[in-house]
N, C-alpha and C positions, 0 to 999 in steps of 0.2 A: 602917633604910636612910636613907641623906643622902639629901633629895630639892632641887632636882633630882638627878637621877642621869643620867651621862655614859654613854651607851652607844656613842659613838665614830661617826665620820664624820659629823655633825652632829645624832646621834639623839641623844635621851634619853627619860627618866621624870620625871614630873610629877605633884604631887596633882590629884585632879581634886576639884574645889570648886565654891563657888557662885559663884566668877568665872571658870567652864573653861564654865559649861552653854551660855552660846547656839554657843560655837565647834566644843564637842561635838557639838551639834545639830544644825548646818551638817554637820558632817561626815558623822554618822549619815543625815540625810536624801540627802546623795550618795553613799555606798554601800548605800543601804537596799536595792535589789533583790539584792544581793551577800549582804547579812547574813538578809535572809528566807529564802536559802535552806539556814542553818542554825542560826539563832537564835531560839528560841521567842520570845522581848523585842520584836524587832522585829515581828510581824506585826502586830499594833495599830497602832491612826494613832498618829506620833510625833508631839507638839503639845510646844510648849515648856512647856506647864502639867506634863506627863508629865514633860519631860528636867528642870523643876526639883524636882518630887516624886520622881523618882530619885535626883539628888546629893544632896538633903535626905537621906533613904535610907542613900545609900551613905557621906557625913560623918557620922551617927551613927556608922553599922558601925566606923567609923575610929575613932572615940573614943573606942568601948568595946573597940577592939585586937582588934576580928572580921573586920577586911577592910583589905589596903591596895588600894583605889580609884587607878589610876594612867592619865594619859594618856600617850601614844606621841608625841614632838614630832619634829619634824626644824625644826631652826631654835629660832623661838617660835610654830610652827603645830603643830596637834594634827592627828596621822596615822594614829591607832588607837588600841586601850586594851588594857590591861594589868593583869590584877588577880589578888590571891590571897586566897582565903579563909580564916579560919583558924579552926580547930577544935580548941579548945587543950584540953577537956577528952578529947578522942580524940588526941592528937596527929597530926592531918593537916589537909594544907593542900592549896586546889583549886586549881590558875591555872585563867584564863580570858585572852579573848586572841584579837585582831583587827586589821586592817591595811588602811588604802587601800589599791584595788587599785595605784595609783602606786607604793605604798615595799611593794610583795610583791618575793621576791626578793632580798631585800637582806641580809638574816640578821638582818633587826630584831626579828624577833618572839624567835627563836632569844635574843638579847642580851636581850632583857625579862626572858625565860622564865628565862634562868641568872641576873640578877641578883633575882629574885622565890625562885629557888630556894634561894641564898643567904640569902635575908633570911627565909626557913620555918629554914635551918641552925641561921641567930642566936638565931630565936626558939626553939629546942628540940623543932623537930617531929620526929616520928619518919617520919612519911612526906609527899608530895606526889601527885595524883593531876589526872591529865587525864581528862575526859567529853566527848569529840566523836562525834557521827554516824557511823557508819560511814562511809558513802559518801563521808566528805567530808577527800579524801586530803590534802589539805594540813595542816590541821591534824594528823591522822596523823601524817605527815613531821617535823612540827616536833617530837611527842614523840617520837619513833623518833631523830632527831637527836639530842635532849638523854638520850639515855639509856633513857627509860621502857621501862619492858617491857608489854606489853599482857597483860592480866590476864582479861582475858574480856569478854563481849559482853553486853550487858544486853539483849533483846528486846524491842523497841517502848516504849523508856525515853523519847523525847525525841518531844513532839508540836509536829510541825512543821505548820503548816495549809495542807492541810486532813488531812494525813496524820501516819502516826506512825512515828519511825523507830528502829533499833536503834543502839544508843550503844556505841562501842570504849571500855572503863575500860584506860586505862593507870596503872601506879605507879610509882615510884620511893621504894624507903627511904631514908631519911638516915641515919639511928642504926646504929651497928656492932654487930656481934654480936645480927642480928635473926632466928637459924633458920637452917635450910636450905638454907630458898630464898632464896637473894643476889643482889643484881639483878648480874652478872655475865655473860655469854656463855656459853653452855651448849660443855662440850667436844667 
């Protein structure tokens, strides 16, 4: 993937680096009650000692072609993040994926989500998979829009504090002629 990446009406995709952390971090701390309430990551104090021991983290994962780490801009501000994991000896790749409550709404996440989708195509993945909270329909929404099919429900997979909640696995295959079951619309 070219980075930046145009995601249209002033959005795009961005590396996040170790010249994105303190912008990230500003950000993160103003939607941090938004993101506690379904992000295991956030419930610890965010300190920027934390958000630069993350990017250190996640620019390895980059290097060694495990993760592309991406921020959500509108303009040249950072709006959310965007990322997929990759797991090339399994061929599958995970997005992950957030949004100021300001740019929800907008189809931005949706535009991340297919340009990340694409960029698992290039790399040879045979599948993509979303892990969200049950309860927590928006992100739902966004894989139900790009396609995924929801593949079943993990049981107290995702510990949110002080509780634990049950995780929707969505999938979507890439690769043709994968079986069966084709992510398709049932007739």
């Amino acid at each position: 993937m070219r980075l930046p990446h145009d995601l249209g009406d002033g959005y795009g995709l961005a590396l996040r680096d170790g010249s994105t952390v303190e912008v990230m971090h500003d950000l993160t701390l103003n939607e941090l009650s938004r993101l506690r309430a379904w992000e295991p990551w956030a419930a610890p104090e965010q300190t920027l000692v934390s958000a630069e021991a993350y990017a250190s983290f996640a620019i390895a994962l980059y290097e060694q072609g495990t993760s592309l780490p991406l921020m959500i801009t509108y303009g040249d501000e950072p709006v959310g993040s965007a990322s997929l994991r990759l797991d090339r000896y399994a061929g599958i790749g995970e997005l992950g994926f957030w949004i100021a409550a300001a740019h929800e709404r907008q189809g931005v996440v949706t535009r991340a989500c297919e340009a990340l989708i694409d960029e698992a195509r290039a790399e040879g993945l045979a599948r993509v998979e979303i892990r969200t909270a049950v309860l927590n329909t928006r992100s739902r929404a966004v894989a139900e829009r790009l396609g995924f099919m929801h593949e079943g429900t993990l049981r107290s997979a995702l510990a949110l504090s002080p509780e634990r909640a049950d995780v929707a696995l969505y999938g979507m295959v890439l690769t043709a002629g994968h079986g069966a079951e084709q992510d398709a619309p049932a007739a």
